[in-house]
C-alpha atoms as an extended CHARMM CRD file, in Angstrom:
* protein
*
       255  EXT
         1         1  UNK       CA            -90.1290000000       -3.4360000000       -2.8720000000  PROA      1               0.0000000000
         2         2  UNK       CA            -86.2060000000       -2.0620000000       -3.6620000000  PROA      2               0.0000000000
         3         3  UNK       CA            -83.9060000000       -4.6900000000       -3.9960000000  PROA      3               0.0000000000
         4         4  UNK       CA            -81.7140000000       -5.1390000000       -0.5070000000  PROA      4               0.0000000000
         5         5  UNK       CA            -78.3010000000       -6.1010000000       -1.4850000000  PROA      5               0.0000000000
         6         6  UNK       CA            -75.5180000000       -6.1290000000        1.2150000000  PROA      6               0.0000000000
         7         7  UNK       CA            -71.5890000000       -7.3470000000        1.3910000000  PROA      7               0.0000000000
         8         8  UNK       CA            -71.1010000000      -10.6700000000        3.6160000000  PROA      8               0.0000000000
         9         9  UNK       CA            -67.4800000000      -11.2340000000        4.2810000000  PROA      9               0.0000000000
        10        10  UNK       CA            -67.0080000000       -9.3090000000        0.5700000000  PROA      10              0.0000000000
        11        11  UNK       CA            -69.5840000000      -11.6700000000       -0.9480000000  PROA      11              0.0000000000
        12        12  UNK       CA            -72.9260000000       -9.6840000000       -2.1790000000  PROA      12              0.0000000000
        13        13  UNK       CA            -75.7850000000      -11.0090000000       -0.6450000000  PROA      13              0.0000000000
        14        14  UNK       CA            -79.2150000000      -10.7060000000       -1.8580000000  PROA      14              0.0000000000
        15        15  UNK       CA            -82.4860000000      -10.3940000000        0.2700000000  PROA      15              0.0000000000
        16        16  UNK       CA            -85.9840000000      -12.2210000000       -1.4500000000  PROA      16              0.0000000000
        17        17  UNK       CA            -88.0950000000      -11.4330000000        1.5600000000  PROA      17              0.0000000000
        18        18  UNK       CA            -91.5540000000      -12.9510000000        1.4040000000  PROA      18              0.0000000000
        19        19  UNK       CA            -94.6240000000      -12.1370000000        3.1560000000  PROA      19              0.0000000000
        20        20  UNK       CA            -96.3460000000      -15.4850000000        4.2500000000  PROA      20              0.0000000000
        21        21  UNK       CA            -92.6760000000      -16.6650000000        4.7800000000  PROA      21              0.0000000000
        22        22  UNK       CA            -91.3250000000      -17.9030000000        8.3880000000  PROA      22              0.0000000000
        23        23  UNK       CA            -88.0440000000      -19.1550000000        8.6590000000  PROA      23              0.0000000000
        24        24  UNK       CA            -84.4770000000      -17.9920000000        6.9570000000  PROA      24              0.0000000000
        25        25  UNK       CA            -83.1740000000      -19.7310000000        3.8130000000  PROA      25              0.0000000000
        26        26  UNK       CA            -79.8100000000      -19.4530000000        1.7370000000  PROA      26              0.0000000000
        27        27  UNK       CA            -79.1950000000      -19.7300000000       -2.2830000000  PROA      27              0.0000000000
        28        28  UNK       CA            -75.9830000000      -20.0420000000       -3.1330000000  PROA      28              0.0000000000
        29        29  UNK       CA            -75.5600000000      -20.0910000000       -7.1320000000  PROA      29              0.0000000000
        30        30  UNK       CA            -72.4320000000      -21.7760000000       -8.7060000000  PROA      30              0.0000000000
        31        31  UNK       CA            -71.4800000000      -18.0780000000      -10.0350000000  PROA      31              0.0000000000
        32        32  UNK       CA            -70.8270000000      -17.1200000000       -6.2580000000  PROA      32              0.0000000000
        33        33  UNK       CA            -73.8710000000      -15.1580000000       -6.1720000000  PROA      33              0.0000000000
        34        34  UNK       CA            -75.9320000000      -15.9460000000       -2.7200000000  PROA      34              0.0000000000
        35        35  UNK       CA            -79.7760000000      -14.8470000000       -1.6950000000  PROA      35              0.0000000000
        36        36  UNK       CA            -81.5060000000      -14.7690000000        1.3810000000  PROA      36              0.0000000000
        37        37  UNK       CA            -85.1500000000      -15.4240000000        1.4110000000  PROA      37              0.0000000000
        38        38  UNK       CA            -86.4420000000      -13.9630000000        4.7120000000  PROA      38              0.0000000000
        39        39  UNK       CA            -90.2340000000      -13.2700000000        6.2810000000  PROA      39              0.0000000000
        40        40  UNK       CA            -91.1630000000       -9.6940000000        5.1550000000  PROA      40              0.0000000000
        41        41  UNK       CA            -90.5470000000       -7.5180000000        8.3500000000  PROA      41              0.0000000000
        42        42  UNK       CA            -86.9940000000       -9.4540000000        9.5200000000  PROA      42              0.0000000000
        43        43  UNK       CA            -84.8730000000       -7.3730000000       10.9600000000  PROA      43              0.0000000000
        44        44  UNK       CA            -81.5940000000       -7.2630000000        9.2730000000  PROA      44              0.0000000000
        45        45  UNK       CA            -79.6640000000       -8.1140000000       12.3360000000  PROA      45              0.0000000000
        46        46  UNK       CA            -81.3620000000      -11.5320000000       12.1540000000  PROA      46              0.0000000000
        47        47  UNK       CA            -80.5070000000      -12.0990000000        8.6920000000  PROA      47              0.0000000000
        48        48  UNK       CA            -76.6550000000      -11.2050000000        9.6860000000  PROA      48              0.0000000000
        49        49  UNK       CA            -76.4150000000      -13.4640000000       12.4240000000  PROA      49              0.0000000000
        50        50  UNK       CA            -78.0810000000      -16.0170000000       10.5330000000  PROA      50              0.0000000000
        51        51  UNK       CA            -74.9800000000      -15.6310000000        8.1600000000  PROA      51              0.0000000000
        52        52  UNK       CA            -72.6340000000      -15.3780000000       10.5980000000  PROA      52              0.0000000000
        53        53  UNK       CA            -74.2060000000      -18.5350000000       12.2280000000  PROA      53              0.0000000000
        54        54  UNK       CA            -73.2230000000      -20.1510000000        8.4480000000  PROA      54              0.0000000000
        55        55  UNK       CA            -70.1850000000      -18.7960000000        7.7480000000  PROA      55              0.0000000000
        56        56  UNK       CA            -68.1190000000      -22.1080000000        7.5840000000  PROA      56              0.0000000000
        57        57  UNK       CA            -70.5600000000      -23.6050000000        5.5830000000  PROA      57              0.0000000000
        58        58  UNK       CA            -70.5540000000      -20.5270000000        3.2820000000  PROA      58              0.0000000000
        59        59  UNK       CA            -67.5530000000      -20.0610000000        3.0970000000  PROA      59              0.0000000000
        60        60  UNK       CA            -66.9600000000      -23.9400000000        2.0380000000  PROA      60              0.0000000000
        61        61  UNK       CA            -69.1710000000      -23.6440000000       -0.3820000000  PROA      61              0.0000000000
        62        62  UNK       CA            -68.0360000000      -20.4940000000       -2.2110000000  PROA      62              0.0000000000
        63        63  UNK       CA            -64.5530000000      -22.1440000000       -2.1660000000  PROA      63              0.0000000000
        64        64  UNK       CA            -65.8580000000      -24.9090000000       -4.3040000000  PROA      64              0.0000000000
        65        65  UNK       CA            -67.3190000000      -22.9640000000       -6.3160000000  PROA      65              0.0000000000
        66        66  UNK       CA            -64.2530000000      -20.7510000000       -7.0110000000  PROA      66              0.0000000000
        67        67  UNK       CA            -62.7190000000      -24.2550000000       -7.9290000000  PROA      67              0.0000000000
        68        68  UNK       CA            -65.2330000000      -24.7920000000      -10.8990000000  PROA      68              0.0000000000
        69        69  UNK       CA            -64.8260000000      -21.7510000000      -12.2180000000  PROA      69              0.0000000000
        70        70  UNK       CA            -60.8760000000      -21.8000000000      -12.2960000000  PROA      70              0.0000000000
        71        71  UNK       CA            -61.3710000000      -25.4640000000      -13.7680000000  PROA      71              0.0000000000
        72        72  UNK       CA            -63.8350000000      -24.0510000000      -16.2790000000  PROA      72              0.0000000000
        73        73  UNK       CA            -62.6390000000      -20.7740000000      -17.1550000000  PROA      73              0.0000000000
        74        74  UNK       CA            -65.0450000000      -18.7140000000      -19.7640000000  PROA      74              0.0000000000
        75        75  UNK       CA            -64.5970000000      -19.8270000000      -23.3670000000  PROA      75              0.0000000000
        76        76  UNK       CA            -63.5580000000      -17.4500000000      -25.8410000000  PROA      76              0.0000000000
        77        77  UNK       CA            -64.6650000000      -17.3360000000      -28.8770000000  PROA      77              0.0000000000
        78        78  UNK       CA            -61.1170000000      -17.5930000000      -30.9160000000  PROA      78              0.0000000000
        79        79  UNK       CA            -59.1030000000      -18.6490000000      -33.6030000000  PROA      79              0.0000000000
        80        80  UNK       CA            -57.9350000000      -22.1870000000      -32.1460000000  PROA      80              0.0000000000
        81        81  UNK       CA            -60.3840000000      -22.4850000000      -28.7550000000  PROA      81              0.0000000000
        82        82  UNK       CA            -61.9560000000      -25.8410000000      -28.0450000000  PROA      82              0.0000000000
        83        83  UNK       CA            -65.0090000000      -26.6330000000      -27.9230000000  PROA      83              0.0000000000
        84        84  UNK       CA            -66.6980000000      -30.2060000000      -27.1860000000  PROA      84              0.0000000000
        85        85  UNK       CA            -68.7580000000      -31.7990000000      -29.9980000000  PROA      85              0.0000000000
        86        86  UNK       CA            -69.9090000000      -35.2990000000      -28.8390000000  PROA      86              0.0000000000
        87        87  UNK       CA            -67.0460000000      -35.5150000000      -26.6480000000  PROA      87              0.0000000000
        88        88  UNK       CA            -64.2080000000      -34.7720000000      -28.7080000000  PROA      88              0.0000000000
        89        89  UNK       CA            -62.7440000000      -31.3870000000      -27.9340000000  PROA      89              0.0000000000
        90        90  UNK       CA            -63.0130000000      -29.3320000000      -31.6740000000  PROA      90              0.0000000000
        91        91  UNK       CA            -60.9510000000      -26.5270000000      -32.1850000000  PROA      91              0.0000000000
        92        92  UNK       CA            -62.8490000000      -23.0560000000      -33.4540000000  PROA      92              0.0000000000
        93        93  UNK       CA            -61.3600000000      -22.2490000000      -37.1040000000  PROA      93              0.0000000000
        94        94  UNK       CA            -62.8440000000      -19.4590000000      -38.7200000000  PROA      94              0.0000000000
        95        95  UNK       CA            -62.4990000000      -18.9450000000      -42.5630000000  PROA      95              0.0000000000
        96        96  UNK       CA            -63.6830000000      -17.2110000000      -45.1370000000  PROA      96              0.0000000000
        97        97  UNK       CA            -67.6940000000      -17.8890000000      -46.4250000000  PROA      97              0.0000000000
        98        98  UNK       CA            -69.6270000000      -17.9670000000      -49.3570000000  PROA      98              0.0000000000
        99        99  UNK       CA            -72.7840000000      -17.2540000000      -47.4670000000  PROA      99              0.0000000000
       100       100  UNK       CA            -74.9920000000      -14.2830000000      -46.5920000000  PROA      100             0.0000000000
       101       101  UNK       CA            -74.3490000000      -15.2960000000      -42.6550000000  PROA      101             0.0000000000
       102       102  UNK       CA            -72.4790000000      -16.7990000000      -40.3670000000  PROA      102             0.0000000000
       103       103  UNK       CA            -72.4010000000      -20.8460000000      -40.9920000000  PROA      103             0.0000000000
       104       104  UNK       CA            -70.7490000000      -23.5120000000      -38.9340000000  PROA      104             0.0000000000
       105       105  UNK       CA            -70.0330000000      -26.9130000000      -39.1280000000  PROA      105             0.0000000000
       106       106  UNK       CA            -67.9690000000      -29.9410000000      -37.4390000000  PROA      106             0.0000000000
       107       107  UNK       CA            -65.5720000000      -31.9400000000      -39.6610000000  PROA      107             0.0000000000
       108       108  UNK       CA            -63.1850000000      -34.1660000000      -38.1300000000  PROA      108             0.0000000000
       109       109  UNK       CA            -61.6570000000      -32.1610000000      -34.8420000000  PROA      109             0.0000000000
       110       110  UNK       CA            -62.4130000000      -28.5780000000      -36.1150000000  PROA      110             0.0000000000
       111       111  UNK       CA            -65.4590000000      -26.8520000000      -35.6850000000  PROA      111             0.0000000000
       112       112  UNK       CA            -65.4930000000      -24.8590000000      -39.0330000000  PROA      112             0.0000000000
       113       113  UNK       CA            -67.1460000000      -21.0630000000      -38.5760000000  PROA      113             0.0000000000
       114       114  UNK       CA            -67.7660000000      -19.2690000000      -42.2720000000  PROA      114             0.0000000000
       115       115  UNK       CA            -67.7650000000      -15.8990000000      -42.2350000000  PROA      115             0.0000000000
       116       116  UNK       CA            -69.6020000000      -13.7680000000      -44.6390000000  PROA      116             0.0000000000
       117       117  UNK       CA            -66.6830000000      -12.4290000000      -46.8420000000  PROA      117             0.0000000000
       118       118  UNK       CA            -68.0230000000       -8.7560000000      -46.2420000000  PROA      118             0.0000000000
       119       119  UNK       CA            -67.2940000000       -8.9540000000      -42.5680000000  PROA      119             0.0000000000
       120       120  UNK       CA            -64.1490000000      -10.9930000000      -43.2130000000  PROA      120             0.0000000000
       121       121  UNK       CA            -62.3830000000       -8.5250000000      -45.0000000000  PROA      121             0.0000000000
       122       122  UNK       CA            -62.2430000000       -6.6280000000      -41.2860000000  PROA      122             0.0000000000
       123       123  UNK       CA            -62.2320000000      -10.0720000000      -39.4950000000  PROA      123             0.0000000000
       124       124  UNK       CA            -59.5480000000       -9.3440000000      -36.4580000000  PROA      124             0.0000000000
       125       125  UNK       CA            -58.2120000000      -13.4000000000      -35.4810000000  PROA      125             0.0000000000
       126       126  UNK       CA            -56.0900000000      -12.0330000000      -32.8780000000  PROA      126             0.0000000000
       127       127  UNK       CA            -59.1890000000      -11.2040000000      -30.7440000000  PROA      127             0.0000000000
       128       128  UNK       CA            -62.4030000000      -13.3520000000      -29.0550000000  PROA      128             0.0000000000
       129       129  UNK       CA            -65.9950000000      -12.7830000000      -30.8060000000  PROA      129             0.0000000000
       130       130  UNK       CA            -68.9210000000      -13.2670000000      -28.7170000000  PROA      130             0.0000000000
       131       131  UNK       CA            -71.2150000000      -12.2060000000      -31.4000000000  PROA      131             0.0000000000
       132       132  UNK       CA            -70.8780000000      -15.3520000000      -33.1940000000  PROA      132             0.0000000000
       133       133  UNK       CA            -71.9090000000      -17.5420000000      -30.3470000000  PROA      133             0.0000000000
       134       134  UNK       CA            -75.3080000000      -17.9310000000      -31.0960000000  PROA      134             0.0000000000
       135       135  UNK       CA            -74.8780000000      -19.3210000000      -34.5890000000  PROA      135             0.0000000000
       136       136  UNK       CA            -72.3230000000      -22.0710000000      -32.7980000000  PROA      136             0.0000000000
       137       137  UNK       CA            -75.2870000000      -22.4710000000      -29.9610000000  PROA      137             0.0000000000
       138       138  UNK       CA            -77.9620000000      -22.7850000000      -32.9480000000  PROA      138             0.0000000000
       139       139  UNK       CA            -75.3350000000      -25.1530000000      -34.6280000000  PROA      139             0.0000000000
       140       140  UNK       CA            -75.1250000000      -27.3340000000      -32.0800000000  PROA      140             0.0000000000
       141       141  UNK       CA            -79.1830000000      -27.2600000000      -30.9860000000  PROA      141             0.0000000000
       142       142  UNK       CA            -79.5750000000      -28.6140000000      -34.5530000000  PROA      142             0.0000000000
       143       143  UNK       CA            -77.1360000000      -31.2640000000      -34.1590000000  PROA      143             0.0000000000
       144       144  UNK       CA            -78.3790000000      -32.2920000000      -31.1050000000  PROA      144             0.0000000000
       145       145  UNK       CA            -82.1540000000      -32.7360000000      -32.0490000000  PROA      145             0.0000000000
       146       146  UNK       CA            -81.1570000000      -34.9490000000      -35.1300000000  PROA      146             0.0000000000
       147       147  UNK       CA            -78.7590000000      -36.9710000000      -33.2420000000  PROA      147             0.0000000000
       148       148  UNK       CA            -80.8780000000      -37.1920000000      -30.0580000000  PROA      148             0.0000000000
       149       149  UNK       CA            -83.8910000000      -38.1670000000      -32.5870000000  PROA      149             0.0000000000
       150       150  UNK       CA            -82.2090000000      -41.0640000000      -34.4220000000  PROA      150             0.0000000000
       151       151  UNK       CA            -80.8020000000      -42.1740000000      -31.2660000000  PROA      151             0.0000000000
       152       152  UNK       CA            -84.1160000000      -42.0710000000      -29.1120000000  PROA      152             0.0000000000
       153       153  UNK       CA            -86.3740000000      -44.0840000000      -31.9540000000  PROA      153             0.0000000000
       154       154  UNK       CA            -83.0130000000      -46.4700000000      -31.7240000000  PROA      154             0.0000000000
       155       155  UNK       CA            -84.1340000000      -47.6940000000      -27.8530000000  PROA      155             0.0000000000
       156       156  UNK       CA            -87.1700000000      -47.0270000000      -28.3630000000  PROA      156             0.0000000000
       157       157  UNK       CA            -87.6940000000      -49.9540000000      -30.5750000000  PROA      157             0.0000000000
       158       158  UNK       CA            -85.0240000000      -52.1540000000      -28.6420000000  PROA      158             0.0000000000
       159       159  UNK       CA            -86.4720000000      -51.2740000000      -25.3100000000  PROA      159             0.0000000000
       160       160  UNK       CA            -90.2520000000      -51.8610000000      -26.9060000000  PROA      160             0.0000000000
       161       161  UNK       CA            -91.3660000000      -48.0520000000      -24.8690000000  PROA      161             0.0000000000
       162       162  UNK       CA            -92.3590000000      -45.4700000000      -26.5630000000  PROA      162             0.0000000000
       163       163  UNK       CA            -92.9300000000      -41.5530000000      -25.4150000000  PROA      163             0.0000000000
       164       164  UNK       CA            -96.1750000000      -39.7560000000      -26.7670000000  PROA      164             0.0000000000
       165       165  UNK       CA            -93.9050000000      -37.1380000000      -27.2450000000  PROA      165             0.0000000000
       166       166  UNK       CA            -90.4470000000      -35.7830000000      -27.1440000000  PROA      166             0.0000000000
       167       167  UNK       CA            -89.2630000000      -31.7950000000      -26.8200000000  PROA      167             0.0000000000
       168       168  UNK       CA            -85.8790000000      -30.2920000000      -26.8710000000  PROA      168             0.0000000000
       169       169  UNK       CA            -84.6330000000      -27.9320000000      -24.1020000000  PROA      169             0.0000000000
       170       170  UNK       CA            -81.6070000000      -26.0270000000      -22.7680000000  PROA      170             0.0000000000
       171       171  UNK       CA            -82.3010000000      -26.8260000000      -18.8210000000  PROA      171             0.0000000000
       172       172  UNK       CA            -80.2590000000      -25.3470000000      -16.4810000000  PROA      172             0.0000000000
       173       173  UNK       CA            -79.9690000000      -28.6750000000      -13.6150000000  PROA      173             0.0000000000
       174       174  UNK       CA            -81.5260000000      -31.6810000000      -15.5510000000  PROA      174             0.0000000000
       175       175  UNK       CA            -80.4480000000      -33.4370000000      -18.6200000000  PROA      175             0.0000000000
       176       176  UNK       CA            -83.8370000000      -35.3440000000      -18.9060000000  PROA      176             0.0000000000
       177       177  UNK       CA            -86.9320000000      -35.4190000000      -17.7250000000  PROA      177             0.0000000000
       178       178  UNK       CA            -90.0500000000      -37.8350000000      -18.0540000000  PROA      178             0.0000000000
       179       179  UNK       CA            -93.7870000000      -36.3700000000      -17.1590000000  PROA      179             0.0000000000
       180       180  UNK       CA            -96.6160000000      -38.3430000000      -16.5410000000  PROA      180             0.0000000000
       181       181  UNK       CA            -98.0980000000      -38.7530000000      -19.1900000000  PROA      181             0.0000000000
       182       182  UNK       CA            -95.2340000000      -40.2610000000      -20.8520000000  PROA      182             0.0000000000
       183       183  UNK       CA            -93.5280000000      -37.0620000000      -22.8580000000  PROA      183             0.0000000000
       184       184  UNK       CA            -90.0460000000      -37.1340000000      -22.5440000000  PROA      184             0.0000000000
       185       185  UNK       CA            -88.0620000000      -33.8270000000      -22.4230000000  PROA      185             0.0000000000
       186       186  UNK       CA            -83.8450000000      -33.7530000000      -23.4900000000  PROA      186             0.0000000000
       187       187  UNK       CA            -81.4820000000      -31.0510000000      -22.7230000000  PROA      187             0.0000000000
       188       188  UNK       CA            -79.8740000000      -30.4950000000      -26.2050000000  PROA      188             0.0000000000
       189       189  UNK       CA            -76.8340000000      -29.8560000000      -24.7500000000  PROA      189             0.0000000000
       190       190  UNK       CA            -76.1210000000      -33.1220000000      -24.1650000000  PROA      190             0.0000000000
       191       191  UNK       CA            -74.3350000000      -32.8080000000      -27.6710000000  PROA      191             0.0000000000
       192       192  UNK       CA            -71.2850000000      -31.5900000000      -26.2830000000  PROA      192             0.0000000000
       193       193  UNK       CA            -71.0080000000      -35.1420000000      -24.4800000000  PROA      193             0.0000000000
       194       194  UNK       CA            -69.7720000000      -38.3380000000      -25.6590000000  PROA      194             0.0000000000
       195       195  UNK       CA            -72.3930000000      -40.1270000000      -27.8000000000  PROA      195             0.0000000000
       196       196  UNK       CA            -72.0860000000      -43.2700000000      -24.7820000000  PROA      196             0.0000000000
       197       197  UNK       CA            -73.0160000000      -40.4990000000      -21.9930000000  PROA      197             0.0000000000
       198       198  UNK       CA            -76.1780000000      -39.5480000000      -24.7290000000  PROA      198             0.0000000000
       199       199  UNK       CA            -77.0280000000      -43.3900000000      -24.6870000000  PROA      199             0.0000000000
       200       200  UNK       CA            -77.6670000000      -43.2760000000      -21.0640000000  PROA      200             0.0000000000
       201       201  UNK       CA            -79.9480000000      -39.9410000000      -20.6720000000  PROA      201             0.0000000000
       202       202  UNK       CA            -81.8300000000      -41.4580000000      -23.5370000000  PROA      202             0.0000000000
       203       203  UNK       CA            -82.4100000000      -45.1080000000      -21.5770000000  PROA      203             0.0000000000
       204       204  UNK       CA            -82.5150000000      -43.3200000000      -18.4860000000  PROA      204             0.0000000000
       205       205  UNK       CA            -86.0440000000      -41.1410000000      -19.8220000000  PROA      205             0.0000000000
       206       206  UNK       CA            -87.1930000000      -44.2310000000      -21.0450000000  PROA      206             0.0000000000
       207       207  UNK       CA            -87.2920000000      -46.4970000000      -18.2810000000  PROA      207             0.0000000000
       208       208  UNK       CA            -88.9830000000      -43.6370000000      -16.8730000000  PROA      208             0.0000000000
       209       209  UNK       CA            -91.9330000000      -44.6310000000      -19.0010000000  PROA      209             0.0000000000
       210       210  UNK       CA            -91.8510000000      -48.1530000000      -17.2370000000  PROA      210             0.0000000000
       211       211  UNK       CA            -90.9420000000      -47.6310000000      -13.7090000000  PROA      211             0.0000000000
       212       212  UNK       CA            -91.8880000000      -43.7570000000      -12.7470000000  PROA      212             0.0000000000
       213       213  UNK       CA            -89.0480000000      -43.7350000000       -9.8410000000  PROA      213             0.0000000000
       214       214  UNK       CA            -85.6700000000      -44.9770000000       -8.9470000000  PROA      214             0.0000000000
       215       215  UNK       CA            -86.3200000000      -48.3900000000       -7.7840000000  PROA      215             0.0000000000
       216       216  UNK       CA            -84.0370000000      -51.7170000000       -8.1850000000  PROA      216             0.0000000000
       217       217  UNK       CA            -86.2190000000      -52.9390000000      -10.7990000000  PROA      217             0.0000000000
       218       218  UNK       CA            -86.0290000000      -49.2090000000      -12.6350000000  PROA      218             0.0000000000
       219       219  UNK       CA            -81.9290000000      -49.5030000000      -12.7490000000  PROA      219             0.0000000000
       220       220  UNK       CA            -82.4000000000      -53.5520000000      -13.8220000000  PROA      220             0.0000000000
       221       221  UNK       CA            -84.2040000000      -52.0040000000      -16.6650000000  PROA      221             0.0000000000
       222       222  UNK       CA            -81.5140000000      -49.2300000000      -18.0340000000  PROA      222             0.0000000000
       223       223  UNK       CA            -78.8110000000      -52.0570000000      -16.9400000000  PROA      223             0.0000000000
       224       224  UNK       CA            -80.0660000000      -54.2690000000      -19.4800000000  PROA      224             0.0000000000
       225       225  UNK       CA            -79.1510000000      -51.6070000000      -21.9590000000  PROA      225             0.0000000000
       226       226  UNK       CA            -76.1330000000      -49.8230000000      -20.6630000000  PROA      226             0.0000000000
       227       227  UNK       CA            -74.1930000000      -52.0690000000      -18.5220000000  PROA      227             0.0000000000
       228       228  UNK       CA            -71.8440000000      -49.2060000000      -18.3730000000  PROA      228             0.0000000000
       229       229  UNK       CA            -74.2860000000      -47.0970000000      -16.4870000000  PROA      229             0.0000000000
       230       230  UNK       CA            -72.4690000000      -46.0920000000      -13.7750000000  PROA      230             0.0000000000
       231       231  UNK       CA            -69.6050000000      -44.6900000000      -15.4330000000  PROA      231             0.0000000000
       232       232  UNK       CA            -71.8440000000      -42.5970000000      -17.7310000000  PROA      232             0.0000000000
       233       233  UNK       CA            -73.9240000000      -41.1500000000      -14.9820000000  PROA      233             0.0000000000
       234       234  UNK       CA            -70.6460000000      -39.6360000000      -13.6190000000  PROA      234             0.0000000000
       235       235  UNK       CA            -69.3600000000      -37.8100000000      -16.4680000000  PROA      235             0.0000000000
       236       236  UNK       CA            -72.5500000000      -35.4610000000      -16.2500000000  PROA      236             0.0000000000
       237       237  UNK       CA            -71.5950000000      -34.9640000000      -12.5790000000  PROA      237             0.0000000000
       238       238  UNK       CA            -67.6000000000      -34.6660000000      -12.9520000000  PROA      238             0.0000000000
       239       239  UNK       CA            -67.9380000000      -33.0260000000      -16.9710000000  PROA      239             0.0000000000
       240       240  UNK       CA            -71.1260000000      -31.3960000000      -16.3900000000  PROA      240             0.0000000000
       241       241  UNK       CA            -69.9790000000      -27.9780000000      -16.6480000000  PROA      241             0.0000000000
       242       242  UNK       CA            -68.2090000000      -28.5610000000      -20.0230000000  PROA      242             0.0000000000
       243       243  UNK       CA            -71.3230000000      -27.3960000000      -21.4450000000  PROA      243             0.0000000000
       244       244  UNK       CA            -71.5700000000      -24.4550000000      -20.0750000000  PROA      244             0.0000000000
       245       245  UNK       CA            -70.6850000000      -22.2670000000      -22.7730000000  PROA      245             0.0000000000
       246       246  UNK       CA            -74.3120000000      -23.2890000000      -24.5750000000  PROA      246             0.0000000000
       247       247  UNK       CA            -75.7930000000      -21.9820000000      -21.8950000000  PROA      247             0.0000000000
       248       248  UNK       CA            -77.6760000000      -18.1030000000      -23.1300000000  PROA      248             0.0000000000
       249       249  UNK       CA            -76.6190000000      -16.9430000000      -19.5270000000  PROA      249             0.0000000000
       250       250  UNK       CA            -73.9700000000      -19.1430000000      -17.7270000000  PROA      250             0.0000000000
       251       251  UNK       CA            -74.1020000000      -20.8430000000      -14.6030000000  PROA      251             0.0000000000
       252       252  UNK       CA            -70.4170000000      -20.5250000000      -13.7040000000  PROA      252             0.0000000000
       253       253  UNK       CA            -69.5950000000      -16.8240000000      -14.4480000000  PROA      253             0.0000000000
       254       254  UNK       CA            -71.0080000000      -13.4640000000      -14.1520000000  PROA      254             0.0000000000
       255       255  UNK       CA            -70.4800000000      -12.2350000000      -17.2060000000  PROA      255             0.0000000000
């Protein structure tokens, strides 16, 4: 079926329709994209007024959204951008390497990028480059699995649970997640957070292996661990987004 794409008060809208589908429902993606999934053989008049019949809460929405953004512009990959390693904002310094690629590395406040001295004899600092992004992403994966490892066999042991097994993701709305049959999964971008925010994904997943819900008893649990608990939950929801620039295809921009 061709793709239905339309302009909503300037916004482009996108129609999923569905064939065993009944009723009208909206998407709205923190990039300002929004999607319409609609029964097959809708008319689009429906699907307008339907809008129209939303527009405040649209239009509230997108406004937000247009506030994230302009709080969390795109990262460029410069000379002297930040970046956050464990919390710490690390400014991008690029230098000449000894190597055959592209290495980085974190010491102190800088995050250190090597370049290959072939390509660095035509190295332009003045200007952002993208194509290096992937050996900061794979830099920071890395970190995160060893970090996230030691950490995780840490409370394990104090917390006497233990996961059958644990994997390493890049998930776009969860930070953690606990199946069951006790594997625990961790979004490796957690890296870019502060090693106390870290603590409290980790205990979070693991009380999971106790108490497979959100009860009083579940929070007792990760309480006895990180008394601190509430304050750590709400960096992920207020900082979040600072982690966006791991992400392969980010949630924020349309790039």
């Amino acid at each position: 079926m061709p793709q239905e794409v339309f302009l909503f008060n300037n916004t482009p809208v996108e129609i999923k329709r569905r064939a065993f589908k009944r009723n009208i429902g909206i998407t709205m993606q923190v990039n300002g994209s929004i999607q319409v999934s609609a029964p097959k053989l809708l008319p689009l008049s429906r699907i307008h007024k339907f809008l129209d019949q939303n527009r405040d809460w649209i239009a509230k929405n997108l406004e937000s959204y247009e506030e994230l953004r302009r709080k969390y512009p795109p990262k460029e990959f410069i000379h002297g951008e930040t970046f956050l390693f464990l919390g710490i904002p690390c400014a991008l310094r690029f230098s000449c390497g000894t190597k055959r690629k592209v290495v980085v590395s974190r010491v102190d406040d800088e995050l250190r990028c090597e370049i290959p001295s072939e390509i660095w004899k035509s190295f332009d600092l003045s200007v952002s480059h993208p194509e290096i992004s992937d050996a900061i992403a794979a830099f920071y994966k890395a970190s995160a699995e060893a970090i996230l490892s030691h950490r995780i066999e840490l409370y394990s042991r104090r917390m006497g649970l233990k996961p059958k097994a644990v994997r390493f993701r890049s998930q776009k709305t969860r930070w953690g997640s606990c199946s069951s049959r006790g594997n625990l999964s961790f979004n490796w971008r957690l890296i870019a957070a502060p090693l106390v925010v870290m603590d409290y994904v980790i205990v979070h997943e693991l009380a999971h292996l106790k108490f497979h819900n959100h009860s009083k008893a579940f929070w007792n649990l990760v309480e006895t661990q990180i008394p601190t608990y509430r304050e750590r939950r709400s960096w992920l929801k207020f900082h979040g987004y600072e982690t966006d620039f791991l992400s392969r295809r980010s949630e924020l921009h349309t790039i």
